[in-house]
Each structure stands twice: as C-alpha cells, then as structure tokens.
C-alpha positions as CSV (number, residue, x, y, z in Angstrom):
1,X,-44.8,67.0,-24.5
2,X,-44.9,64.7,-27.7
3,X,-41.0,66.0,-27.7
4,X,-40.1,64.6,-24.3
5,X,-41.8,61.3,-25.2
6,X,-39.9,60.8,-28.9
7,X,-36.7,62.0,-26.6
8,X,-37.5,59.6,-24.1
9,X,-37.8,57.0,-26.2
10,X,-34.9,57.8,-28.3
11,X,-32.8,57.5,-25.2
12,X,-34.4,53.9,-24.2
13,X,-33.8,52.8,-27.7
14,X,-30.0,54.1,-27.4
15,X,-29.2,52.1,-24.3
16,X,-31.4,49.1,-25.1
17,X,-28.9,49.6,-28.0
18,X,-25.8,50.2,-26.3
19,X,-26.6,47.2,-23.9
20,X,-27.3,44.7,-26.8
21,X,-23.9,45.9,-28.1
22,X,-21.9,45.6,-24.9
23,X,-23.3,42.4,-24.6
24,X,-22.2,41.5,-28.4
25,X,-23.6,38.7,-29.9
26,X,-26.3,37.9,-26.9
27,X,-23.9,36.8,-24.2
28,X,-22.2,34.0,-26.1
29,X,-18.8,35.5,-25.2
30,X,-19.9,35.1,-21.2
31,X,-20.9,31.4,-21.9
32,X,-17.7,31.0,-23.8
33,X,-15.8,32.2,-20.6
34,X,-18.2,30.2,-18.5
35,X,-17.5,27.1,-20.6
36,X,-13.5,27.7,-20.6
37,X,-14.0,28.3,-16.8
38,X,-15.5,25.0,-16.3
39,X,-13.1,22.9,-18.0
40,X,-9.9,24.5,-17.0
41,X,-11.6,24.0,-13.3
42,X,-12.1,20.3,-14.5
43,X,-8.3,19.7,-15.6
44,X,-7.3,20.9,-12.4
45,X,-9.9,18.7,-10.3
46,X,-8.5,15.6,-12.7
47,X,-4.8,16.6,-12.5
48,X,-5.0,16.8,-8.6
49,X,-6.8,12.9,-8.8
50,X,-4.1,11.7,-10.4
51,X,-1.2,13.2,-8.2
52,X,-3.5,11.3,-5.4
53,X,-3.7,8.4,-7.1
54,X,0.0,8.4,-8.2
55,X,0.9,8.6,-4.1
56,X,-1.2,6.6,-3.4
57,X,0.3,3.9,-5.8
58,X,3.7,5.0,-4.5
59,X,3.1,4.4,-1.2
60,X,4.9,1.0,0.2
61,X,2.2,-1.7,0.0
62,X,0.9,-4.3,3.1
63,X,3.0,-7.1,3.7
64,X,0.3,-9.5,2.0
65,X,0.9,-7.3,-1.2
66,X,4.3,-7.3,-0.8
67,X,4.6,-11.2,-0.3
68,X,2.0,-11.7,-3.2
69,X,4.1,-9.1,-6.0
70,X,7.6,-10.8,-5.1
71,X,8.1,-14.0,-7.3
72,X,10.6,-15.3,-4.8
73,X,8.0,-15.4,-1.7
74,X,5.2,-17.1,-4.1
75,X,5.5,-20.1,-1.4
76,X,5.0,-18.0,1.3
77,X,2.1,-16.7,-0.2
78,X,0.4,-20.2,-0.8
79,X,1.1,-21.1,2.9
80,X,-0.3,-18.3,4.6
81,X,-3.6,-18.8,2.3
82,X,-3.4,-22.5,3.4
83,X,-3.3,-21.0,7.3
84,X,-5.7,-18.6,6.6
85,X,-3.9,-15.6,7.2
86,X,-3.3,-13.2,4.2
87,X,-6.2,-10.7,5.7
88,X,-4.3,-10.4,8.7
89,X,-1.0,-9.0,7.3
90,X,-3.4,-7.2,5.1
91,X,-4.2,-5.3,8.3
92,X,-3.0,-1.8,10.0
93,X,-1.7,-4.1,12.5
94,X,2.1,-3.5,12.8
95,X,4.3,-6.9,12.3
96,X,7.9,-7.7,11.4
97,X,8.1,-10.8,9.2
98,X,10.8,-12.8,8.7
99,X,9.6,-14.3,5.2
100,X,11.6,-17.5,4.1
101,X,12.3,-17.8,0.4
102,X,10.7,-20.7,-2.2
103,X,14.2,-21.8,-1.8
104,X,14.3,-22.1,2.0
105,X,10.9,-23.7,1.5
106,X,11.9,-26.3,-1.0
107,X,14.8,-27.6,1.4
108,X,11.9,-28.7,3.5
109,X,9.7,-29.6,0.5
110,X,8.0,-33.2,2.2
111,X,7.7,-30.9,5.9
112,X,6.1,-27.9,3.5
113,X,3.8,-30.9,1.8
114,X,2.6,-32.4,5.6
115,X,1.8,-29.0,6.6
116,X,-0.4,-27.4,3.7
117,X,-3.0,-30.7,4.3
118,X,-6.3,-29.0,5.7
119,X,-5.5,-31.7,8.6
120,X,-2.6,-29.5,9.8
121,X,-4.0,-26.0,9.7
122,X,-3.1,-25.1,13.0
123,X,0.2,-26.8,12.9
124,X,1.2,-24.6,9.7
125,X,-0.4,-21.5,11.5
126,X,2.0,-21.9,14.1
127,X,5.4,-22.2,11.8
128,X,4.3,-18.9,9.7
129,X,3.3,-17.1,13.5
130,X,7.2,-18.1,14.4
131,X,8.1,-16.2,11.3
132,X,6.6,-13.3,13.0
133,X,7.0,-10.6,15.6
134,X,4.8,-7.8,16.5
135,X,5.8,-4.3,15.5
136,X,8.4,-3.0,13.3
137,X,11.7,-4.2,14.1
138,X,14.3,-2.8,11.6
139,X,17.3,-4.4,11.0
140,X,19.7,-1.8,13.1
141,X,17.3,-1.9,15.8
142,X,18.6,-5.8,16.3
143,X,21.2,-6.4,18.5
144,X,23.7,-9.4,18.9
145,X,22.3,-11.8,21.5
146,X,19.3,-10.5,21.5
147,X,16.0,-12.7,21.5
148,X,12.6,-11.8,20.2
149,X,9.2,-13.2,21.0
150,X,7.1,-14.3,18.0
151,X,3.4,-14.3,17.7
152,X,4.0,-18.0,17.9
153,X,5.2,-17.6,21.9
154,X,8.4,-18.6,21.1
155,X,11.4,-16.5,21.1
156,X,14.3,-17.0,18.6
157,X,17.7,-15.7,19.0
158,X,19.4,-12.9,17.0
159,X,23.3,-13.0,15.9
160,X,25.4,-10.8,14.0
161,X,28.2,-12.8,12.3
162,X,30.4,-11.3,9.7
163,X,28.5,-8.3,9.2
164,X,25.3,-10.5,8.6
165,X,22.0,-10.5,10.8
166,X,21.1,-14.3,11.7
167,X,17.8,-15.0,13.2
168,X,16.7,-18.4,14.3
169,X,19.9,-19.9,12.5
170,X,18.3,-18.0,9.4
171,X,20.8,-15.8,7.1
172,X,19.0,-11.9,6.5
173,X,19.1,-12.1,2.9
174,X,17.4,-8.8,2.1
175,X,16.7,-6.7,5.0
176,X,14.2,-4.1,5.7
177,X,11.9,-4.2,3.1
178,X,9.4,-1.5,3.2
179,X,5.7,-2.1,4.2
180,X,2.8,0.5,5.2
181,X,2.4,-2.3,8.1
182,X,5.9,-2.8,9.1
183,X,8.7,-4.7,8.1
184,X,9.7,-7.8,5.9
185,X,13.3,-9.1,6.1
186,X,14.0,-12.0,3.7
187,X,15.5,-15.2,5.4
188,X,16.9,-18.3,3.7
189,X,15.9,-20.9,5.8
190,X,12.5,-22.1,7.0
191,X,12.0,-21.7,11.2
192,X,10.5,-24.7,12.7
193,X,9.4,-23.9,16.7
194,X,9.8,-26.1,19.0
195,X,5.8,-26.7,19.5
196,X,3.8,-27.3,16.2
C-alpha cells in the first residue's frame, strides 16, 4: 500500500513535472505570442485606417472646397461668403457651376464692389444663383443652341464655336472639373441676369 502511494505520487510529481516543462518558463512564451498577436493585429487595424483615410483624401472634394483650394476662384469664394452660400455647395446637393475667374471678376471690379455691400445681399445671391444649374451637366452633355435654366430662373444660352463651349457669352476655360457634388467648369467672364 505505502508502494502504491510513493508510486502514485512519483507519477503526479512526473507530470506536474512534465507540465511545468511543456509550459517552459511559466507561460511566458504564450504571452509572448499573445503580445506579437496583438500588435501585428494592431498594424493591420492602423494600416487599413490609413488606406481609408488615404481614399478618403483622394476622393474629388465639394464644390466649396474646390472653389476655396483654387487660387484663381479666391473671388468667387469671397462672394459666395458675402451671399451666404458656401454651406450650400458644401451640400450632397447636385449642382453644375459655372465659376468665373478673379480675372472675369476684376473686369467688373466697381459692379463686384456694389454687390459685396451687406445692402445688396440678395442682389449678389442672384448673380452667383445664374452661375448655377441644378445637377451635373458635363461638358459633352452640352449641346449647341441649347439653353439651361439656372437656380437664378433664368436660362442662359449654350454655343459651341471653334471647338470651344460658350455659355452666357462666357468662354469654358477649364471644363469639367471634378466634384463629389457635381460639376465646376471655369468661365472667363462674369454673368449678369437680366433681374438682380
């Protein structure tokens, strides 16, 4: 009897033994794995972020954004914060803007001047709603003769001269410029409708 019990506890003491061995130093090697595991799992969560972020920033931006990050629109931009409209081409809101240049602007500097006065808010809202039509309308999609109806009310008239798209008398300087919410095409020439 006092055999089986010394064997008995010979054999518990061998795979205590044996366990503590398999196990090495305590488990330190699992924790190790565990620790490896977790960062590698980490890299991958912060290298997929990125790659979001990255499209994200790739992605074409709003026509506010647009207007705002091109030096050549900067009067644009000042105007349609006069008029109280850079959240609405901030929007989801599908538009095609025909944006005149600080250029076209500048050949109708004391007109530009009369209109930014708080006075004439609604007089300037009206000439920046001529520049505008609602939805995308791409360049191709414009046809010789062809008049479109601005947010304004008024339409102006399209012609293809010499391979050049004219709006309103306006030359399309740079056509098509990408937008999440539609389209910008350059003029170089400010629209004045025929009810301010």
């Amino acid at each position: 009897m006092k055999t089986q019990k010394s064997l008995l506890v010979v054999g518990l003491f061998a795979l205590f033994t044996i366990a503590l061995t398999s196990c090495g130093d305590g488990g330190k090697a699992a924790r190790e794995k565990a620790t490896m595991d977790s960062t590698r799992m980490a890299d991958s969560v912060a290298m997929v972020e990125k790659k979001i972020a990255d499209s994200i920033a790739a992605l074409p931006k709003t026509i506010a954004e647009t207007a705002i990050n091109t030096p050549a629109l900067s009067t644009l931009v000042a105007a349609l914060s006069a008029g109280e409209l850079v959240d609405v081409f901030k929007g989801t809101d599908a538009f095609t803007v025909f944006a005149p240049t600080n250029d076209a602007f500048a050949a109708v500097q004391s007109t530009v001047d009369m209109l930014l006065k708080a006075e004439n808010k609604s007089k300037l809202q009206n000439v920046l709603k001529y520049h505008v039509v609602a939805g995308t309308v791409k360049a191709a999609d414009l046809k010789d003769g062809q008049e479109v109806i601005t947010l304004q009310g008024e339409k102006l008239k399209v012609s293809l001269k010499d391979g050049k798209v004219m709006i309103g008398g306006a030359e399309v300087v740079s056509a098509d410029v990408a937008v999440s919410n539609g389209v910008v095409h350059v003029i170089n020439k400010v629209l004045v409708p025929k009810k301010m």
